[in-house]
Each structure stands twice: as C-alpha cells, then as structure tokens.
N, C-alpha and C positions, 0 to 999 in steps of 0.2 A: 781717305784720299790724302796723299803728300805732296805740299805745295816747297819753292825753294824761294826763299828773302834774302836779298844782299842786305845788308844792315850796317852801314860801317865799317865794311871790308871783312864782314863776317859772314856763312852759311848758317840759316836759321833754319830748321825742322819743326814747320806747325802742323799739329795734328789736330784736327776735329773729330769728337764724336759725339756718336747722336747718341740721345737719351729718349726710353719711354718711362712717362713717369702715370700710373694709375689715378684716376679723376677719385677723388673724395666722394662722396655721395650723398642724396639732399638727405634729410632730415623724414622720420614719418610721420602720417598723419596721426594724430591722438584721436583714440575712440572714447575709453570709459576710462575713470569717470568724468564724466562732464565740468565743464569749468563750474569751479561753488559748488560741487552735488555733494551732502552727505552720506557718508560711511562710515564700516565701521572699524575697527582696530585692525583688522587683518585686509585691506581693497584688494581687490586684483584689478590689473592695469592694463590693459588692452590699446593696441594700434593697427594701422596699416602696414602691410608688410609694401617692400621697400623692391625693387625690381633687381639683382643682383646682390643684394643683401649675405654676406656670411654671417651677419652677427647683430646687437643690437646694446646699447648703453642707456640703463635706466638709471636715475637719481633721483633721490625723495632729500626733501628735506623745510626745515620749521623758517627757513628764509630764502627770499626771492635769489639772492645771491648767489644760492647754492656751494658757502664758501667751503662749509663742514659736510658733506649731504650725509644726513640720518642712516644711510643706503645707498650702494652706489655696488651694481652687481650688472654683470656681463651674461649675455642670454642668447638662445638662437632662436628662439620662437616669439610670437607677437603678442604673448600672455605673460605675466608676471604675478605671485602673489608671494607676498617678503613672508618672510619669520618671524622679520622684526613688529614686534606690535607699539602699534602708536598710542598715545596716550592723548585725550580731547584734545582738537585744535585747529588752526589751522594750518596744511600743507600745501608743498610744490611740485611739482616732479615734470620734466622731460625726458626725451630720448632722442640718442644717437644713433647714426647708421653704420655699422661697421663693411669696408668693402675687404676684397680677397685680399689685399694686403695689412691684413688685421690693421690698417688703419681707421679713426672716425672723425666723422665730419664735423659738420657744426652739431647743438642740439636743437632740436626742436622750440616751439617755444614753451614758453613755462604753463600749465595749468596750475589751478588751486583745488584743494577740496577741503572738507572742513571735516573732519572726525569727531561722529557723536555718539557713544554708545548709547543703547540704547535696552540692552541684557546685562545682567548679572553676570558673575566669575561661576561658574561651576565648583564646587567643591567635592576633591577626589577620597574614594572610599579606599577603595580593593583594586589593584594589591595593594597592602600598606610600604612604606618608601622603605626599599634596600629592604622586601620580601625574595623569598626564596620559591621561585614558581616553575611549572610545567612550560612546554616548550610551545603550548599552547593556551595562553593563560584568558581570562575573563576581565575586562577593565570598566569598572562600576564607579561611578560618580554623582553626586546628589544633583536633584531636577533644579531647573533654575525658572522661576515665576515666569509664563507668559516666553518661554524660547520655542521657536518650531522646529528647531534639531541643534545639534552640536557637531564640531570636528574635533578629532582627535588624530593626535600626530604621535608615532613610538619612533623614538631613534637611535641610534646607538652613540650619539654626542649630543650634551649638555645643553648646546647653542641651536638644535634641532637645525644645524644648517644641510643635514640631508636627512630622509623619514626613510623607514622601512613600513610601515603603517602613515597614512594619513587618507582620510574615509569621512565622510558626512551619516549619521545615526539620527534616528527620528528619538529613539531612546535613551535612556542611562544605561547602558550596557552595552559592551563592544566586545564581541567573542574574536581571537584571533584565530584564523584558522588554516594558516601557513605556516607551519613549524619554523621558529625563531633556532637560530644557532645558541649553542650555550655562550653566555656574556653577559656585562649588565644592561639595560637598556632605560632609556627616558619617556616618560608621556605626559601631557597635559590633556587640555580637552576648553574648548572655547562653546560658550552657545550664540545662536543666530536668531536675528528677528524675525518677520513673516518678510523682510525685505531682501532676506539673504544679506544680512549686514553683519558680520562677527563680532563682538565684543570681545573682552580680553582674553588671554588667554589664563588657565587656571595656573598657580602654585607646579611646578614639573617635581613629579615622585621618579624613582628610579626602582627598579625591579632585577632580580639575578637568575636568569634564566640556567637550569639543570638539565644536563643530561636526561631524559626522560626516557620513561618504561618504554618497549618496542611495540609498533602498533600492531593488529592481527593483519592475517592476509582472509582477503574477501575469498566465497566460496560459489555461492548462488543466489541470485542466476548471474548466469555467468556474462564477463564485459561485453556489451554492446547484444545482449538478447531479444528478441522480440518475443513478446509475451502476452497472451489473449486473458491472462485472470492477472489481480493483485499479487506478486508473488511475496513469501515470506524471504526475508531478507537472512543468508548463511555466512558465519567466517570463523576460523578455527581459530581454537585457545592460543591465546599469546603469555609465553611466560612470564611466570610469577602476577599474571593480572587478576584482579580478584574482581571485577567487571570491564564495564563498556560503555561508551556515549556512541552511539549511531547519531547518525544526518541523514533524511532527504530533502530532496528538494529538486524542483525541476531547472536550476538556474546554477552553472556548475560552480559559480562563487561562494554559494550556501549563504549569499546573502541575507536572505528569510528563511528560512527551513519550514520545510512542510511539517516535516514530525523532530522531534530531538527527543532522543531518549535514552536513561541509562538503565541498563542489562547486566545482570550475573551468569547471565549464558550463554549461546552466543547464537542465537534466532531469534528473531524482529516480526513480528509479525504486523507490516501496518495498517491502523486502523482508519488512517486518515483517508476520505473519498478521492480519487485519481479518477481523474478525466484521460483522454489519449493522449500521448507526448510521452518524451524522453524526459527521464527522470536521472537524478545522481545521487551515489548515500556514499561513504565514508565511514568507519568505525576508530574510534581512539580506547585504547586499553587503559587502565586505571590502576596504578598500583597499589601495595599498602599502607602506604603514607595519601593514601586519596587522591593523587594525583594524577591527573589525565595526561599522558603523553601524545605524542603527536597523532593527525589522522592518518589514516592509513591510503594507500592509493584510491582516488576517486573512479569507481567503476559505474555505468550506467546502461539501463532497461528502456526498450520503447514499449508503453501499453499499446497496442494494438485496441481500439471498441471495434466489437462485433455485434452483426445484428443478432440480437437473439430473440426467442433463444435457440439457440446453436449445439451443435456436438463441436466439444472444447477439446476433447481427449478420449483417446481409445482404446484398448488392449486385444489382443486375440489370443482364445482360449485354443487346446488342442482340440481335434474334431473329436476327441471320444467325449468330449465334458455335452452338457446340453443345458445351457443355464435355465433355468425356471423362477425361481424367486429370489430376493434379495432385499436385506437390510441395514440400512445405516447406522455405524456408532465412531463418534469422533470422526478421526481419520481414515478409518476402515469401514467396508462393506463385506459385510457374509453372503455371499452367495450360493444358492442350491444349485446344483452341476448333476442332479439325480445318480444313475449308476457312479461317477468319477468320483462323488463326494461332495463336498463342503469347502470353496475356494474363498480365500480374503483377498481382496484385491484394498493395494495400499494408494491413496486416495488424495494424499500431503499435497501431492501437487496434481491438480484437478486435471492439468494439461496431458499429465504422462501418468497417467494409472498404470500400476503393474498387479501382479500376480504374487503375493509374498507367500503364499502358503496354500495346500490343499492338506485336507484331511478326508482320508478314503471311509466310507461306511460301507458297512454289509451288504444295503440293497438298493433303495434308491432316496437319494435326500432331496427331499421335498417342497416342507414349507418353512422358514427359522426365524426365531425371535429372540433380540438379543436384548440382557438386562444384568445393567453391570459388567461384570466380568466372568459374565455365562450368556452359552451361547444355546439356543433351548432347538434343538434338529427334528423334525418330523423324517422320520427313514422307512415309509410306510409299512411293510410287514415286519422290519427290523424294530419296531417301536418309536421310542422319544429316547433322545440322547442329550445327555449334559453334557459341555464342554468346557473348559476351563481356558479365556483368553486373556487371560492375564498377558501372556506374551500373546498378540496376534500372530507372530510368524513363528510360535511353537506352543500350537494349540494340542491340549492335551483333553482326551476322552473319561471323563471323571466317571458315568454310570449311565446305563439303559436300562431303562424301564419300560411298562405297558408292551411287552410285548407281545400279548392276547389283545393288541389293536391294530390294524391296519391303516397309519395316520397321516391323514391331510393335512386338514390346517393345524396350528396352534395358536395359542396366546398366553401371555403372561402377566399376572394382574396382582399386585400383594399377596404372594406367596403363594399362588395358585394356579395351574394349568389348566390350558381351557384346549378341547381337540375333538375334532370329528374325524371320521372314520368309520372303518365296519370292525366294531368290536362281539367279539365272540359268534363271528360271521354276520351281525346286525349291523344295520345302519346305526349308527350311535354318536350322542352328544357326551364326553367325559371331563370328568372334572376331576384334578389328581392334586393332593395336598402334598404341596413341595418339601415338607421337613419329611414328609416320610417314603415322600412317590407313591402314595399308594391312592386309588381311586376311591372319592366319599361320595361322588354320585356319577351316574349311568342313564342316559333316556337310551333306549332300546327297540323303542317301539314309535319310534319318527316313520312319518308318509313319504318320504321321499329319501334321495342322499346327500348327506351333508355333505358339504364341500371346504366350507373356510368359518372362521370364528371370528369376534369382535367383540371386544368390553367396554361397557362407558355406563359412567351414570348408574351401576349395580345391573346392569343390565349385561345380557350376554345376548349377541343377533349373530343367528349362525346361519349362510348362508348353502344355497343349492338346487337341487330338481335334476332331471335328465331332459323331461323336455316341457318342463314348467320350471318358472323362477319362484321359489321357495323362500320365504325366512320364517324362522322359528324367532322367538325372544322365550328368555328365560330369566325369571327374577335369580338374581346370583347374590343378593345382600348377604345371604349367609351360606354358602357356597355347597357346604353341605346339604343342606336343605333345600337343592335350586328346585323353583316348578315352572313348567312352559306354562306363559300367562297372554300368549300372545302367537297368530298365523298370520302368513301373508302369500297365495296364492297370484302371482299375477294374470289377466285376463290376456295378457299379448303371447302368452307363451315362453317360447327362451328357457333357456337352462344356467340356476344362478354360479355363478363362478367367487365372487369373494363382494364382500362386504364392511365398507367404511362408514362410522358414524359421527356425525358433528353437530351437536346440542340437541334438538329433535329432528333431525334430517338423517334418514339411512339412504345411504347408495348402493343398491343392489346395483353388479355387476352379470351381465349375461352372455350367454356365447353366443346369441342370436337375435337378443330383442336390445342389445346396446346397452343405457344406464337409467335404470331408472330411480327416481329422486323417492321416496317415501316418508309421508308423515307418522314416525313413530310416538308422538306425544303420549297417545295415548293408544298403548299396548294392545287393548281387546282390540280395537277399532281400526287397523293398517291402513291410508287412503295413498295413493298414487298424487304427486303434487305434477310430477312432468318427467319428461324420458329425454335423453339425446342417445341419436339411432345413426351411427355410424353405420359405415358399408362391411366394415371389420369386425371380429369379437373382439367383445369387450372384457376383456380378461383381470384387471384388477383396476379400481380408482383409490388415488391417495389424494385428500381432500384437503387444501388448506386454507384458510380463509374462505373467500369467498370462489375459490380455483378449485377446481376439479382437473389430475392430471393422471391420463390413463393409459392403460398398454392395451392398444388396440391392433395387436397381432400383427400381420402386417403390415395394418395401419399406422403403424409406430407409435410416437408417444401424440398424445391428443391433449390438448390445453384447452378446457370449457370455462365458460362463464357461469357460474351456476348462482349468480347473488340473486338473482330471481328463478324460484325453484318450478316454477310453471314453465318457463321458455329457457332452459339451459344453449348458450351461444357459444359456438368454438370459434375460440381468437387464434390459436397457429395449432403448426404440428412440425413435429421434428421426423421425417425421413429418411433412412438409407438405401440404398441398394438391397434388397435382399433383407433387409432388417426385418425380427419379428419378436415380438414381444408376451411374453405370458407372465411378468410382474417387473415392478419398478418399487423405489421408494425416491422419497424427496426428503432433503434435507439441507435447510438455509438455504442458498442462491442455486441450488443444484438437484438436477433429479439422475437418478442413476440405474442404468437399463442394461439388465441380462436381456442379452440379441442372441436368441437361438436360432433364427436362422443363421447367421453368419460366426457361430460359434466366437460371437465377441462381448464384449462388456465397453461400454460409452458412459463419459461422464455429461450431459447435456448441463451449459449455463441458462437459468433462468431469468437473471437478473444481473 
C-alpha cells in the first residue's frame, strides 16, 4: 500500500512490506543413551523425531560447553552412530532441529555417558595391508577373549567417513560377496560385548582390489524353477578358470550359506538336506593365480515337498516297445522293451527321464543285468548277449552266446552267469563261466519251469512253476560243481514269477498267490514264515531293508512292511491310470517302473 506525508514541504513515499519469516523448531527428545549409561567406543544415538523436521544437528564432545565438539555431523534420520571412536571417559552430546529453511534451533539439552570398554582390539590377519586381492576377497582377523561378535567396516577412504561394507559377524571371518570396483580400499573390524557395546576399533589395513577372472553363467535349473527333487546345480566354463566356489543358501544375501564349495568342474551336486523353500546359489571362477573373481548372477529354485512316495517324473515309450524288466546303474536304467530291444533311459534328472538310447535285438529282450560296464541281456531264443556301455548312449553289442538256451532270467555273480530257461528243449538251470561263455553246469531234469534266478550267500534260488510256486536252491560255492540241495513246493498254489533274497529270507514272487516270505536257513527244510496276497500279480519284489517293494500288475508299485515276516503290512501304493507293471528296480531314494500298460517308464520318489 502507498501512503503520502507532507514533511516539511516535502512529498515522502513510505512503503511497507510484509514479511513471512519461518518459526525455528523445538529441540528433540533424547532416547539412547540414557543420562550416565555406559557404552562402548562406537554409541549409537537415538531421539524423537521432531514434527516437520528436514534435518537434525548432533554434537559429542569431552565438555559440557561443547566449545570444540569431538563430532558435530548433520543427519536426517533420528539414529546416529560416529566413526569417530571414543577413547574411556566421560561424554556429552545434544541435538538440534533443523527446519525447511536449513535453519536450527536451539539444542537440546545436554546428556552424559561414560565410555567403558569392555573388549579387546581385534587384530587383523588377511588380507595383509596394501595386498593385491580378488574383487571378492575374505577378511580374517584374530578372536578377541569373551567378544559376542564384531563389526567390520570396508571403505574407500582412510577416515571411513562413508563404508561400502559395514555388517555385524558372530565370527572371524567376513566373505564379501558383492564385487568391489577395482581401487584400493580400507577395513578395520571392532568386537562387541554381550551388551552390544563396541570397543575400539582395530589398526585400518588397506587392500588393492584387481580386475578379476569373469564369472560363469548359470545353466540349471533354470531361474526361478519349481522343483519336486534336490536338483544338481549347472553352469558353463568360464575362461581361463581352473575352478569354482558355488553358494547356497536360502537367504539371497548368502549371509550363511547352506553349502560353499570349491569345484573343478562345473556341477554341484548338493549334499546338504533342503527342506521346501526357495533357495539361491551363485558360482565365482578362480583363476591361476588362485584367485576368485566376482559371483556370478544370483539365480534361484523353489523345492516343492511332495507327499510320497509319488511319481516325480515320466517318459513315454513308442507303442511297439513293451517294457518288461529293468535295471539301475548310476545315472541310467537298462530296460527290456522284448521285440523293440534294450532301451537306457537317462535318469540325471529324476524329474525328466528321457530315452538316450535303444539297442534292437534279434528276438525278444527279456531279463538284464548290469555289472560294470556290461550289460548281461536275456533275448530268449536269441540267447544271452554282452553289451559293452561304457558309453550308455552308444551301446555296443560285444558277443552272444548260449544260444541252444531259451533265456529267462539271469544273474551275475563273480564271473559267473546264472540263467533259467528251456535249454536243449528242457526246462534247465545254466551256469556259464564268463572268461570263456561256455557252460560248466546244466540241471536238466527240473520238475517244473524255471522262471528267474538269484545269488546270495553261495547260494543260487531259482524261481518258478506254472501252477505251483516252485524254488529250487542250489549250492554254487563252486559253481562248476553246483547240486540242488534244497525244494520248495508251495501248498497255496500260484505260479512263481521271480525271486529276491535278504540274509535267510527268500521272497518268492507269484502270479496268483501274491508274496510269499520263506525260511531259507536251512536248505533241506523250506518253511513258509507268511504271504502278502494282493488282488493283483505279483510279478517281481525288490527287497530293502526291512521294505519289500513290488510290481503288482495293475496293482502298481506296492510298498509292504515285511520287518515282521509272519504278518507282512502294505504302507502305500503308487497308482496310474492304466499303469501295469511286470518289474521294477530300486535304487537310493527312488524306485523305477517299466509301465506296460501305458508304454511308459516312471521314476517314483521314495524318500
């Protein structure tokens, strides 16, 4: 507004204007530490935050005056913990409130605290000061009596007035594991009482971060998988790296790692037990100055638990294959496919079984037994066939033999084949010396048809009947020299299909009377201990521990209790549609089923 003044015969022009001038702000309240509370070299300072607050002005210092303040540092949040480490004594410290016009008010008023350590200095190992290290290096320091953890600060200035690492460790040891830029860098390392009180901080070493090796790229499985088994952990060669440190860990800081390990190749197999959850691994390459370079992108799996046991994984065969039997080695399973041949189904990963290979035979592949790296084929009029699987997916046919047998089962037992079948039109038990293939004994004159075979304990139990379950035993200590020393007629009837033995217990298997359990102790004498009588036949049991697990036709796979051989109890069963079964084997957490009905192959998890 403009007002007009005569003034002594003069025109005066006064102008007023208004001013808005921002209120100062009160002061906060102080939280920690409490007035007189001891601590230790490193406090942190806590208050009330302040209602319109941009900012906040803390001051430390060794007098009430605060003429010099030890510390005097500008902040926006209502936490502070200095750099500066204090030495015994006693201190001050207040704060101010800064408002939006970065101006501050009064301070607060003054507290006191007394600083008392109460831990030892750490002293630092590795890396030694002004080393030449990886871009992810290890920071090791000696234990200090009676500390319940340490912090450690890495910075790229002297005065550690800003960290690139600062972390609390229950240990002496501090893995980085965020690739550091190449430069030099600083670290100390302080330990703490059971009060969370810090002590000094250690002697600061310096370290010169290098250029480091390139890390691999991950493979399998792949980011963010869902996955029903443990899987083995993939990632391709990274150059010039002469191994690897893997990480898991379900916590994507790798704060703890579940496993840490170093590799010269580049598959992890882990051994460590996982529960369900999402997990994280990581691989760093190693060059040949030993050096780990950085991790490589963190990729991560969800375990899925399933109830088992379950079918984890499946494959389907062509409808000319007819799967029949089948055995585990390693990673692969030989499966009989009769007219189609001899299929491997590759097995690495439980969840996705494939088909790596068939190998066709003459007539129909029967029963196979693998040992080494041969594969031992029953191809019943075609004889017994050797196979050579050194390579599983370029299996090669080394020699046939017996072929005046028509062969069922087989077995193979220190250098010696064991096989029934109708040799030279007879029902016959043969026994073939493997360095020459030739046959050194012959039973001929058997009561019934053999079916399957089985070794144990110099003992050979060959099962069968057509419509009686049959075992024969035969002393084999000298293999040449076998004699049948032992009958087993059962009274239920049933026709025996195969035969598993574990310490004096045989498991005759039937197509009509289910399983029955038999005391073989002693040979002359066969007794019957108890039967489990499914509604399905009972086509093969593979027997482990105290489990009996069997291919019960279309009954599927059957899981018994057999630790009491009088009252065998079935605990589950695995079912498909259509599934049907005429052998299985087990091996480690897993049992694996040629399904002729459904021209498929299933890996079932047991465990």
């Amino acid at each position: 507004m403009k007002k007009y003044l005569k003034v002594i015969g003069f025109s005066v022009i006064v102008i007023f204007i208004s001013c808005h001038r921002v209120a100062l702000l009160d002061p906060p309240l102080l939280s920690t530490p409490a007035e007189g509370a001891e601590v230790g070299a490193a406090p942190t300072f806590t208050w009330e935050a302040v209602e319109d607050a941009a900012g906040y002005m803390i001051e430390l210092d060794d007098a009430l005056d605060f003429a010099s303040p030890l510390v005097r540092e500008e902040v926006t949040t209502t936490t502070f913990t200095s750099s500066t480490q204090l030495q015994e004594g006693i201190y001050y410290w207040h704060v101010a409130t800064q408002n939006e016009e970065n101006e501050y008010g009064d301070f607060s008023d003054a507290r006191s605290f007394t600083v008392a350590i109460s831990t030892g200095t750490p002293v630092l190992i590795s890396p030694a000061n002004g080393e030449e290290v990886n871009q992810t290096p290890s920071l090791i320091w000696g234990a200090v009596d009676d500390a319940a953890g340490y912090r450690v600060e890495v910075s790229e200035s002297d005065d550690f007035s800003t960290t690139v690492v600062s972390d609390v460790v229950l240990d002496t040891t501090y893995n980085i594991l965020t690739a550091l830029d190449e430069g030099t860098y600083y670290w100390h390392v302080a330990a703490k009482d059971e009060e969370d009180n810090y002590g000094l901080y250690s002697t600061s070493r310096n370290f010169i971060v290098l250029g480091g090796i390139a890390p691999p790229v991950l493979v399998s499985p792949v980011n963010g998988a869902e996955v029903t088994v443990v899987p083995d952990l993939v990632w391709n060669e990274a150059e010039g790296a002469i191994g690897y440190m893997i990480e898991l860990d379900d916590d994507a800081d790798f704060s703890s790692p579940l496993a840490s390990a170093e590799r010269t190749d580049t598959v992890y197999t882990i051994a460590t037990s996982l529960d369900s959850g999402t997990f994280y691994w990581h691989v760093a390459s190693k060059d040949s100055d030993f050096n780990f370079g950085a991790y490589s992108a963190t990729w991560q799996f969800t375990l899925i638990t399933l109830d088992l046991p379950c079918v984890v994984g499946s494959c389907e065969f062509p409808v000319s294959y007819s799967p029949h039997k089948c055995m585990a080695s390693g990673t692969e399973v030989y499966v009989t496919c009769k007219e189609a041949g001899l299929a491997v189904i590759d097995v690495s990963d439980p969840a996705r079984p494939m088909e790596a290979n068939i190998l066709e035979t003459d007539n129909e592949a029967w029963d196979v037994f693998v040992e080494g790296k041969r594969v031992y084929l029953s191809d019943r009029a075609g004889g017994i066939s050797i196979i050579d699987i050194t390579s599983p997916f370029d299996m090669k046919l080394l020699e046939v033999f017996g072929s005046d047998l028509d062969c069922r089962g087989i077995f193979v037992s220190e250098g010696f084949l064991y096989a029934t079948g109708y040799y030279q039109s007879k029902s016959a038990f043969v026994i073939y010396d493997l360095t020459n293939v030739n046959p050194v004994y012959a039973d001929t004159n058997m009561s019934g048809t053999p079916v399957e075979v089985c070794v144990a304990n110099n003992r050979a139990y060959v099962a069968g009947g057509t419509s009686e379950s049959l075992l024969w035993v035969y002393d084999v200590s000298n293999p040449a020299a076998a004699s049948l020393i032992g009958e087993y007629s059962s009274d239920r009837g049933g026709a025996g299909t195969h035969v598993d033995v574990a310490g004096n217990i045989a498991y005759l298997s039937t197509r009509t009377k289910g399983l029955e359990l038999l005391d073989v102790s002693n040979s002359a004498n066969i007794t019957r201990l108890g039967f489990y009588y499914p509604a399905d036949p009972v086509y093969e049991a593979k027997v482990v521990g105290n489990t009996a697990y069997i291919a019960d036709g279309w009954g599927g796979l059957k899981i018994v209790d057999v630790s009491y051989p009088a009252a065998p109890v079935e605990l589950d069963a695995v079912v498909t549609e259509d599934m049907s079964l005429l052998g299985l084997d087990v091996s480690g957490n897993y049992a694996y089923l040629p399904d002729n009905g459904n021209k498929a192959f299933h890996v079932v998890q047991l465990e």
